[in-house]
N, C-alpha and C positions, 0 to 999 in steps of 0.2 A: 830501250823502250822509247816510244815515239809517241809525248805529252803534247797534245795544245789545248788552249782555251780563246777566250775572247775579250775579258772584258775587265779592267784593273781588280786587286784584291780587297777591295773594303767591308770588311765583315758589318753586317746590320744588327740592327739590335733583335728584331723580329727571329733572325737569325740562330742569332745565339742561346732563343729562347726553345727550348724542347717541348712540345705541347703533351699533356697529363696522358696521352695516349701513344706517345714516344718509345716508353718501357725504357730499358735499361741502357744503359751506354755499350756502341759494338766497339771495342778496342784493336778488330783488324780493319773496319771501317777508318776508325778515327785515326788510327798512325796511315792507312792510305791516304786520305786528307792531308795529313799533317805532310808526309812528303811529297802533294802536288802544291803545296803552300809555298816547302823549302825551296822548292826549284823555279819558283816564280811565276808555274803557270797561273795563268789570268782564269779566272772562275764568270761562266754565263750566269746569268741573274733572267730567272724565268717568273713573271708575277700575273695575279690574278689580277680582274678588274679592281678589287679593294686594295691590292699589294701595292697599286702602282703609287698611292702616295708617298709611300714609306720606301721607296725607293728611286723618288723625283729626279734626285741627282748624281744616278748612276748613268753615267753612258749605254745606250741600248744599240744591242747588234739590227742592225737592218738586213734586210733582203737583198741576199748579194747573188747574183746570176753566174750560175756554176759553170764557167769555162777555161781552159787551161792559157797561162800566161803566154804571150805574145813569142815569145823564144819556144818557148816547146810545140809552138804551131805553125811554127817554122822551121824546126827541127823536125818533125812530121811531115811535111810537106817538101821536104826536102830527101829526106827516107822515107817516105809512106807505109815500110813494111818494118819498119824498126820501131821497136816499144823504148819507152826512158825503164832506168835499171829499177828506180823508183817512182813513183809522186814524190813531189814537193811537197815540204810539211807548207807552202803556202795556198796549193792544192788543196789539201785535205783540209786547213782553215777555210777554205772559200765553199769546198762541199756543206762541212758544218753548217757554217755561217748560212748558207743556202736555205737549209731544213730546217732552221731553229723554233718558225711557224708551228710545222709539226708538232714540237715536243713540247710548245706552249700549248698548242690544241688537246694534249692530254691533258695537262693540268688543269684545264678552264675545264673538259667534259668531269675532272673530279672535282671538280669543286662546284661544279652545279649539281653532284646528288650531294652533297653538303658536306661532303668526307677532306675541305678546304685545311690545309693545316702548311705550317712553314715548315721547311727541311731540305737538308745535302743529298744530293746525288752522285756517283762515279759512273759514267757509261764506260764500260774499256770493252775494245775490240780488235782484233787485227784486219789488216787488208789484204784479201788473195790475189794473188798474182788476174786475176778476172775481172780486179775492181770492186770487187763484193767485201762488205761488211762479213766478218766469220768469228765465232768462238765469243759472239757478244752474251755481255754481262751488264745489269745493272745491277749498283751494288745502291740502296736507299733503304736502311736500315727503319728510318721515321715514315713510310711510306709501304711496309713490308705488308702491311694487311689492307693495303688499297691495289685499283687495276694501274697505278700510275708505272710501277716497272713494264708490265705487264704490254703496255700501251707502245711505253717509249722504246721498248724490246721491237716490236712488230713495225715502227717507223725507223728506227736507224736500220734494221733488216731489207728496206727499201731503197737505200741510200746507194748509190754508184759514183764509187771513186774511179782516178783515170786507169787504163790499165795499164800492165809493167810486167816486167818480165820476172821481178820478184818479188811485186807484192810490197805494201807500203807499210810492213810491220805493224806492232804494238800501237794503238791511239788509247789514251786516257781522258776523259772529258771531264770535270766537274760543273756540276751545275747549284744553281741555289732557289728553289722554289720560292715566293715567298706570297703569304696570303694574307690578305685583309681583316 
């Protein structure tokens, strides 16, 4: 399985709070969490305009312009018809990193019909050999009766990794909403 994230692990308070329309605990949800925790991936931190106090002193991913490292553009350019066997899991950071606009732009369109609430997210998907995002899933248990899966489904679907000849395997994303 092929995990990244972005941004250190520091669980928030807002966080750890389940808002009354939560419902119950998913316990295949939370041991997924719980082993992207073990393995050290770094978890994005996605806020509303309210969210952003309460998350002042998190490092924020910026808008990283989606191009492939300096060696594989040379390595391309040196075989032009030959594909790398993979991406680079630093690839597929930088595509992320790229669209993260995006998936705050869900959050913000939910939280202006008022349905704002703090909560985990898991995006997992594989990458086909085409560069294409395939077999995606959000998993957002606290989020289940809002369009925000729904949303962030239909923008990572847009997303173009580099292509390869066998496809850049399993991605696991965690994310952490948080609202004001």
């Amino acid at each position: 399985m092929f995990a990244v994230g972005l941004l250190a692990w520091p669980l928030c308070a807002a966080c750890a709070k389940k808002p009354a329309s939560a419902g119950a605990s998913n316990p295949e949800f939370d041991k997924q969490w719980a082993e992207l925790a073990q393995a050290g991936i770094e978890v994005s931190y996605i806020e509303d305009d309210r969210g952003e106090g309460l998350m002042g002193n998190v490092r924020r991913a910026s808008r990283v312009k989606a191009e492939p490292p300096v060696a594989a553009a040379k390595e391309a350019a040196a075989n032009p018809g030959a594909l790398p066997d993979r991406p680079s899991g630093e690839q597929v950071q930088r595509i992320i990193r790229g669209n993260l606009m995006a998936v705050r732009g869900c959050f913000m369109s939910m939280a202006r019909t008022g349905q704002a609430r703090s909560g985990k997210a898991i995006v997992s998907f594989s990458i086909g050999s085409d560069g294409k995002p395939a077999g995606l899933k959000v998993e957002a248990p606290v989020f289940a009766d809002t369009p925000l899966p729904g949303c962030v489904t239909a923008q990572v679907s847009h997303w173009e990794f580099p292509k390869s000849q066998r496809g850049g395997g399993q991605v696991s994303y965690p994310f952490v909403f948080v609202s004001g």
